[in-house]
N, C-alpha and C positions, 0 to 999 in steps of 0.2 A: 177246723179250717173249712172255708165254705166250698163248693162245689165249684163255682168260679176260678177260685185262688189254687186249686188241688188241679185244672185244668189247665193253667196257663204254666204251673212248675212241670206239666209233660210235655207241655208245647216245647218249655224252654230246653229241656234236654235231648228232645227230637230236634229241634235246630242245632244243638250242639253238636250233637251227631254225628248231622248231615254236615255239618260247618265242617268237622273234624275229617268226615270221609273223601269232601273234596278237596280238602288242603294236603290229603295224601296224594290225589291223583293229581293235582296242579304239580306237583312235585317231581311225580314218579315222572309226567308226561314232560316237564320241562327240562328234568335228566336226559331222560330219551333224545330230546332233540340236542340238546351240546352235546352229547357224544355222539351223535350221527353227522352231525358238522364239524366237529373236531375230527369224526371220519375223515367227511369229506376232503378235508383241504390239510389234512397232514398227508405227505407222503407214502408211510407205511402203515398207513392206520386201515388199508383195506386186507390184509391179512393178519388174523389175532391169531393167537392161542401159541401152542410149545412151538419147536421147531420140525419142520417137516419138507416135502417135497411138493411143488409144485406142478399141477398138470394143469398146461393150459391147452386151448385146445384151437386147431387152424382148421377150415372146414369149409365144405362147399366155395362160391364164386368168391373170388377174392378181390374186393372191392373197398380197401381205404376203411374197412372197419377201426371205425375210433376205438370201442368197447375193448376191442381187442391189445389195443396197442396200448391203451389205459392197463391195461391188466400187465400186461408187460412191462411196464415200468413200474410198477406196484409189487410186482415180484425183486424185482430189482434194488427197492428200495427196501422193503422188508425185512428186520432179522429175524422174524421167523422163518424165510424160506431158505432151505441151505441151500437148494439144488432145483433143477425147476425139468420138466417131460414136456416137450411139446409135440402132443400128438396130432400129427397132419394126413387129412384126407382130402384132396384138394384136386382138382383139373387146369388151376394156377388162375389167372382173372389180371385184372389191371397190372400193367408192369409199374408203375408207380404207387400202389398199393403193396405189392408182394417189395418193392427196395424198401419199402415203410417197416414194413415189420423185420425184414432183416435186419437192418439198421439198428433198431429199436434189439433184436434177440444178440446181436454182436455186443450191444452196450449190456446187456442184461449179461451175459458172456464174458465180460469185462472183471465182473465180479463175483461170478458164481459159477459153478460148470452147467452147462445147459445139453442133454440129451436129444433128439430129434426121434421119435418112434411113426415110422407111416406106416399107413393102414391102408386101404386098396389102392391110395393113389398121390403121389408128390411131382405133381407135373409141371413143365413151365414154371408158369409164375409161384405155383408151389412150393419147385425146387430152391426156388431162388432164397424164398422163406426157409427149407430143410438148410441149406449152406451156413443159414448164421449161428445153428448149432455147433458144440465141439464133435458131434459124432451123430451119425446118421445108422438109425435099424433099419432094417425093413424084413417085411415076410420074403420067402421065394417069389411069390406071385403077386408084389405088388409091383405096382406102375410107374417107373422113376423120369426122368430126363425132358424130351421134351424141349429141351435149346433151342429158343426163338421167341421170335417177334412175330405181328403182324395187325396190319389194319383192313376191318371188311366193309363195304358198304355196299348197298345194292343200288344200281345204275337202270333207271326206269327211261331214260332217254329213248328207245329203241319203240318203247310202247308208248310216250308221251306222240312219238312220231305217228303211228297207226292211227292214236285216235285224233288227232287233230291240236293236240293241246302245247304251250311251249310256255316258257318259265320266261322272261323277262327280267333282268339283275342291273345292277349300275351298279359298278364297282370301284374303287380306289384303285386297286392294280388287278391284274391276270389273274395272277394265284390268290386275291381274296376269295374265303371261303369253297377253296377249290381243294379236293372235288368234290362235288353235293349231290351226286347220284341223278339228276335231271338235265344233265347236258354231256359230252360224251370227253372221258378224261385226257386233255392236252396231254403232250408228252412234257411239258414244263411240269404242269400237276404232278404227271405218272414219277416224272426227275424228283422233285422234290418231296413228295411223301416216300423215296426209295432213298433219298439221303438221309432221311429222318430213320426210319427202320434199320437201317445200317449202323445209323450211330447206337439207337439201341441194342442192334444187335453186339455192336463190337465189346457193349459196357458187360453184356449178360458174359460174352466169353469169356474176356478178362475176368471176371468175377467167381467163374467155374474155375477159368485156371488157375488162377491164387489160391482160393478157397481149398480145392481138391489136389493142389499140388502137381498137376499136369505138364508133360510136355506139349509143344505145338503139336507133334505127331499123334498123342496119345488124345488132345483136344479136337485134333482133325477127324477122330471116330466115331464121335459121340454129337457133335455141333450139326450135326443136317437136319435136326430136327423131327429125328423120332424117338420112338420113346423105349422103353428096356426094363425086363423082367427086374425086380430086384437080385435075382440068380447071375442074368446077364452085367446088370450095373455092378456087383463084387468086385470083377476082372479089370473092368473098366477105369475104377477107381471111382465112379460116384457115388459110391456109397464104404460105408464103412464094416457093415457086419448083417449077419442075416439074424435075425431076432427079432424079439417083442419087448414089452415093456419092462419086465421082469429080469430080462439080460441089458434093458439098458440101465437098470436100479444098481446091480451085479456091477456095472461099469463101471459107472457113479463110485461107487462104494470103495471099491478096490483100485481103481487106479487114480480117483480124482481126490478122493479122503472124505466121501462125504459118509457121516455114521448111519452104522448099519440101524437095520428095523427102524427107519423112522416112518413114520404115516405119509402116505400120498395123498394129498387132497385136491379136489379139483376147483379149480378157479375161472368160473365161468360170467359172464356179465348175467348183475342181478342176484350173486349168489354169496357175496360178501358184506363187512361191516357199510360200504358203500353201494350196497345193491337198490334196487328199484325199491322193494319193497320195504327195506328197511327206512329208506328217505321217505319216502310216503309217507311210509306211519308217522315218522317225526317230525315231518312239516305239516301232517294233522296235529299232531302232540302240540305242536310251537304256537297254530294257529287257535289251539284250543286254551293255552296257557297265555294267550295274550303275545305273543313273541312274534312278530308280525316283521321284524326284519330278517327271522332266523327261519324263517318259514318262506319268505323268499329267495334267503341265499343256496336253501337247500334244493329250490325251482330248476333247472337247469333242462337246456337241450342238446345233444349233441350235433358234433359238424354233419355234416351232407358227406357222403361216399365221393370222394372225386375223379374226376375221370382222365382217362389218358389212355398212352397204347397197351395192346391187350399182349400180355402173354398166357395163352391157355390152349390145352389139347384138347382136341374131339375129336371123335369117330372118324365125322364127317367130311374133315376137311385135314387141312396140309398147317404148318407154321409158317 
């Protein structure tokens, strides 16, 4: 065989190879991407594996997080999860954010027994999120209650006047866009952001008292808008037990029927079959494989945080 002919039979089997090595990876990676989009857009397909216990987690400002409410309904829909922890640490945030996720943990509640564990703080619009559990822990010294509403804005009118300067508007009516912090607030303004407050406020009470089983009397203790030891909250009735996670499993277990010794696992955005990283990869995988419509359905953005009135405690100030 001539030198030539001995050189073109290694060429051919070095391309075969290679042919063969990337027909594994066109494979492997166009796998990857239908089961990350089959992820995606099934309902229970963001939590695999045996059955276990679900910790989701509520935390800092509370702001109409999608991520979060996505994960809540993923629990919900899931039969791997029997039972689901939601551990909240919170100073409370948009009052139409925190009815978002109650709403959302009542339906998750619907079908599953659902825990509430807090941790330094379930304030305001946090609580409102602790309610849509069947049972509320807390340490002694965490920070519960909180009941109220409120809108702040800061009113520059007073130093607009000092320096010389004045804002100029054309309006539809009175109360458009009123109040805007650069002219000094009407009493019609002051009237109607105080009937708006009000109505929020009357839905939070209502929703304590249902929720926690209160009389008007025993709701008249708690509603002014401070806030209470988880020690003090026991008595009160806003809370249910003093404990941690471990006494809320113990709950779970024996009085709701959920089996003992299962795994808790946490379920945080980015951390599942539907996580950031895992879509990534696969809609490299899809774009690598030629799959260019499966590589954009996996693209996605989520909503903008929405806004509205706040319910949240601080140091600094009042509800």
């Amino acid at each position: 065989m001539s030198t030539s002919a001995a050189d073109y039979l290694v060429d051919r089997r070095r391309l075969r190879r290679q042919l063969g090595f990337w027909r594994i990876v066109a494979f492997v990676v166009a796998a990857l991407a239908i089961i990350a989009l089959g992820a995606r857009f099934s309902g229970a397909a963001g939590f695999v594996g045996g059955p276990h216990i679900a910790r989701l987690t509520v935390t800092g400002f509370i702001a109409g997080d999608e991520e979060t409410l996505k994960l809540i309904r993923e629990a919900r829909d899931s039969p791997a999860v029997a039972a689901a922890l939601v551990r909240i640490d919170s100073p409370g945030g948009g009052t139409e954010g925190s009815e978002e996720i109650y709403d959302e943990l009542r339906r998750l509640a619907a079908k599953k027994p659902v825990a509430a564990v807090v941790g330094g703080m379930a304030a305001s619009g946090a609580y409102i999120a602790a309610l849509g559990a069947d049972r509320i822990f807390v340490r002694g010294n965490s920070i519960v209650g909180s009941i109220g509403v409120l809108v702040e804005y800061p009113n520059v009118s007073g130093l607009m006047d000092k320096v010389g300067v004045k804002l100029e508007s054309i309006k539809s009516s009175p109360l458009k866009a009123a109040p805007n912090g650069f002219e000094p607030t009407s009493d019609e303004a002051r009237a109607a952001m105080a009937a708006l407050i009000a109505d929020s406020f009357d839905w939070f009470k209502a929703l304590v008292k249902d929720r926690r089983g209160l009389t008007d009397e025993e709701l008249a203790k708690v509603d002014d808008g401070r806030v209470f030891t988880g020690r003090q909250g026991l008595p009160l009735k806003l809370v249910d037990a003093i404990g941690d996670e471990r006494d809320a499993i113990a709950w779970l277990e024996k009085d709701r029927g959920v089996a003992k010794n299962l795994p808790v696992r946490d379920h945080k955005p980015g951390t599942g079959w539907t996580g950031f990283k895992l879509t990534s990869l696969a809609a490299a995988a899809a774009d690598l494989a030629g799959l260019t419509s499966i590589a954009e359905a996996l693209r996605y953005e989520d909503r903008p945080p929405v806004d509205g009135l706040v319910s949240v405690w601080q140091l600094s100030g009042g509800d």
